[in-house]
N, C-alpha and C positions, 0 to 999 in steps of 0.2 A: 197816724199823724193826727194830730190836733186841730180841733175846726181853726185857730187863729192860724197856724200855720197852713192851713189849707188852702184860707181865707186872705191868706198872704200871697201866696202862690197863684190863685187866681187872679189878684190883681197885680201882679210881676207878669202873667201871662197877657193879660188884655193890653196892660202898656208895652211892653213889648211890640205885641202884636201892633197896635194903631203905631207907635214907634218907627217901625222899621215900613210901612207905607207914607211917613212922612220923610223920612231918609231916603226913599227913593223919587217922591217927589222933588226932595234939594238936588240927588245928583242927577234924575234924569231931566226933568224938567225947566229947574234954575240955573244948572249945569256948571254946580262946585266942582272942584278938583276934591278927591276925597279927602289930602290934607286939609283944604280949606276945610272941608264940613265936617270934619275929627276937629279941627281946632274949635271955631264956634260951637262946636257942642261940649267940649268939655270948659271952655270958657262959661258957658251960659250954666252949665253945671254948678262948676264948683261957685260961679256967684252964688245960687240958689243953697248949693248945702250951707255954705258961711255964715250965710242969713239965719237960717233953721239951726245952724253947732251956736251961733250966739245966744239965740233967743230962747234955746230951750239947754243952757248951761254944757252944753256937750262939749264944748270948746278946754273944758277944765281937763277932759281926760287927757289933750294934746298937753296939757300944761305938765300934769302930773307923771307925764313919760321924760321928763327931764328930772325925774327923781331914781329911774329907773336905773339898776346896775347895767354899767357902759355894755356889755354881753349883750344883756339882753335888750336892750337900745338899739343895739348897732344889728344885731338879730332881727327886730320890725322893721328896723331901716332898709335894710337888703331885702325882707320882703315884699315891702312893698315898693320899690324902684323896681324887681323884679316880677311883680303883677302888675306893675305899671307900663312895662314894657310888651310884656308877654298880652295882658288881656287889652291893653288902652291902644297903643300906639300901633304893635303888629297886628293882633285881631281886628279892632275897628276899620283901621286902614284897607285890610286886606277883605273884610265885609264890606267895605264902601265902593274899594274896588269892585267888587263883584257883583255889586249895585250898578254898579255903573255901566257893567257890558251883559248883564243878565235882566231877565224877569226877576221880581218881587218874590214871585210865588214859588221860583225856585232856590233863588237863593234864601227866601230866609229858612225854610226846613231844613234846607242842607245846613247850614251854617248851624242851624238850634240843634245839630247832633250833638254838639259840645258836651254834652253831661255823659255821653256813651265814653269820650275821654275822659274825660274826669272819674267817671267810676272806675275804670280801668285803672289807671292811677290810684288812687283812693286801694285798691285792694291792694294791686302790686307796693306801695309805698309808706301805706298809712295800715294795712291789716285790714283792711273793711272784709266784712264776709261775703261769698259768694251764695248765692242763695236761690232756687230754684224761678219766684218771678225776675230779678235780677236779669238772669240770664234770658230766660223770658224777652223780659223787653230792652235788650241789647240785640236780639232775633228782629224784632221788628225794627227798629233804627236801620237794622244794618239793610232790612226788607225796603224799607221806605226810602234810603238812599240810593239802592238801586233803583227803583221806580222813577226817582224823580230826577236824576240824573241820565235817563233816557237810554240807559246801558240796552233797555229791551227792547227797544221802539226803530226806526229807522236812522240809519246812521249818513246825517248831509256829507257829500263830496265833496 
């Protein structure tokens, strides 16, 4: 991996991280319903990318998809109403849920297993190879989710 993308990744890790202790702030503390606090977050969102796709010309590639053959058009279209769905709407919601009746500390590692699906995926669909660390740390994920979902520990009545 490349330091810029490493360098990336690290900073997607930290905001995240402070992220998802302010997410539990809104739902434990101020005490949004999680639809509320999915909708004000992707409102405040997309104001902010808007801002940054105008000022820094990126707006032009939205333009330049209306040159696109209708196929292939209607192909990102469907993608992304269906990432829209799948990662925005059901994910978020069901993360906020779970903010809502959990710890911080466990819901967000549970929830950050997401790439253990995704790679699965990714092999099964897309051909990605399977590969000795790979597996590796799909072993731990799966180690970690046990632990922190208390499967070992006492179980309340």
């Amino acid at each position: 991996m490349s330091r810029p993308a490493l360098l990336f990744c690290l900073v997607a890790v930290i905001a995240w991280g402070l992220g998802a202790v302010v997410d539990k702030v809104l739902m434990g503390d101020k005490g949004l319903s999680p639809w509320t606090a999915v909708a004000l977050k992707m409102i405040v969102a997309t104001v902010i990318i808007a801002i940054y796709a105008y000022m820094t010309g990126s707006v032009a590639e939205v333009k330049a998809m209306a040159q696109m053959p209708p196929r292939q058009l209607w192909t990102i279209i469907g993608a992304l109403v269906g990432t829209a769905l799948l990662a925005t709407v059901i994910g978020q919601l069901s993360y906020y849920s779970a903010l809502q009746k959990a710890d911080a500390s466990q819901v967000v590692p549970l929830t950050s297993t997401y790439p253990l699906v995704g790679a699965l995926l990714a092999v099964s669909f897309l051909g990605e190879s399977v590969t000795v660390p790979k597996v590796l740390g799909a072993v731990l994920i799966v180690g970690g989710i046990i632990l922190l979902s208390g499967a070992l520990g006492p179980q309340p009545n």
